[in-house]
C-alpha positions, 0 to 999 in steps of 0.5 A, a space after each residue: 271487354 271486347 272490341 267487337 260492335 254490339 250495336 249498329 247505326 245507320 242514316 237513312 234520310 231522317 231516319 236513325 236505325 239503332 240496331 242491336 247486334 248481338 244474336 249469338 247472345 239472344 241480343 243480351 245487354 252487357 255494360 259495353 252494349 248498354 254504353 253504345 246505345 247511349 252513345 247512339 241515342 246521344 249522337 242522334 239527339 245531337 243532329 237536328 236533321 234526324 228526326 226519328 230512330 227506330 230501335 231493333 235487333 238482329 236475330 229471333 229475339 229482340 233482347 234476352 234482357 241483362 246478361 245475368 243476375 249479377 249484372 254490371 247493370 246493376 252497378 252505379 256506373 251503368 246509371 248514365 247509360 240508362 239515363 241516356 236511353 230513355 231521354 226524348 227530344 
């Protein structure tokens, strides 16, 4: 896996921009994407000054989807990360 950030954050005022960054990969989500857009929506659940994220992507295309049939999103260990990006406050 590499060490490279697929998806970026930053404050401003009460707002959280999650960013998906990976352009070069028509911003396809892998396992290591899928983790730090769960730890970004649980980092913006956690403060209470947030009060709104706003999801988007580097590139001409927000998402390619999964990165190919045989998926690691398709394995068990991908459920937390699912769970984690569609919760609400």
């Amino acid at each position: 896996m590499s060490d490279s950030r697929r998806i970026l954050t930053e404050r401003d005022g009460h707002v959280l921009h999650i960013v998906l960054d990976r352009a070069d990969k028509m911003n396809a989500f892998d396992l290591q994407m899928l983790r730090e857009l769960g730890n970004a929506f649980t980092a913006y659940e956690a403060e209470p000054e947030l009060r709104c994220a706003v999801l988007y992507a580097n590139g001409d295309n927000f998402t390619a989807g999964p990165t190919s049939a045989r998926s690691d999103l398709q394995c068990d260990a991908a459920r937390p990360y699912f769970h984690a990006t569609a919760s609400t406050r």
